[in-house]
N, C-alpha and C positions, 0 to 999 in steps of 0.2 A: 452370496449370490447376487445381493442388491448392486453390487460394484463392481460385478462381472456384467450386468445388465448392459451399466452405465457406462460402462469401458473407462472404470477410473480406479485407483490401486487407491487400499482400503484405508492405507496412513493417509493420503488428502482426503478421501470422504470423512475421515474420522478427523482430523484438522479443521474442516471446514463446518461440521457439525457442533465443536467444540468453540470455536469462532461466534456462531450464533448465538450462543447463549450468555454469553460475555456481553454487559451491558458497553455502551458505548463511550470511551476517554476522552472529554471535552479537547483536552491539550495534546492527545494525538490527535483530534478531528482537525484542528485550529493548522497545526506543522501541516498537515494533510492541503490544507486550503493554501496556506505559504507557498508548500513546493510547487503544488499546480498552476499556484497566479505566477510566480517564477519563472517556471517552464515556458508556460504562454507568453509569457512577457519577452523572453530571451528568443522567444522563435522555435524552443524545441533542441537549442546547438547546446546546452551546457552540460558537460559530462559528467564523469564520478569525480573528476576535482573539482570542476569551476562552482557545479551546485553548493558542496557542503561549505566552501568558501563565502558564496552570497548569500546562504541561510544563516550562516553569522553573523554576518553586516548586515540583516536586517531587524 
């Protein structure tokens, strides 16, 4: 009923519910900060290949 409320289908309330309680992985936070400074860096233009290519090389 809670997800009918919300207008959201119960496999992502229950994904994102399960998400929270996961403490948080230094070395995914770290890639997280990489791809973003990247992104910005690049202007936003680097696609599904050029990214995983420069996350390499860095």
């Amino acid at each position: 009923m809670l997800c009918r409320l919300m207008g959201v289908n119960r496999r992502g309330f229950d994904d994102d519910l399960w998400r929270q309680d996961r403490d948080p992985d230094p070395e995914h936070e770290e890639k997280l900060e990489w791809f973003n400074d990247l992104d910005e860096t690049s202007g936003n233009t680097y696609g599904s290949r050029r990214m995983p290519k420069a996350l390499r090389a860095v």
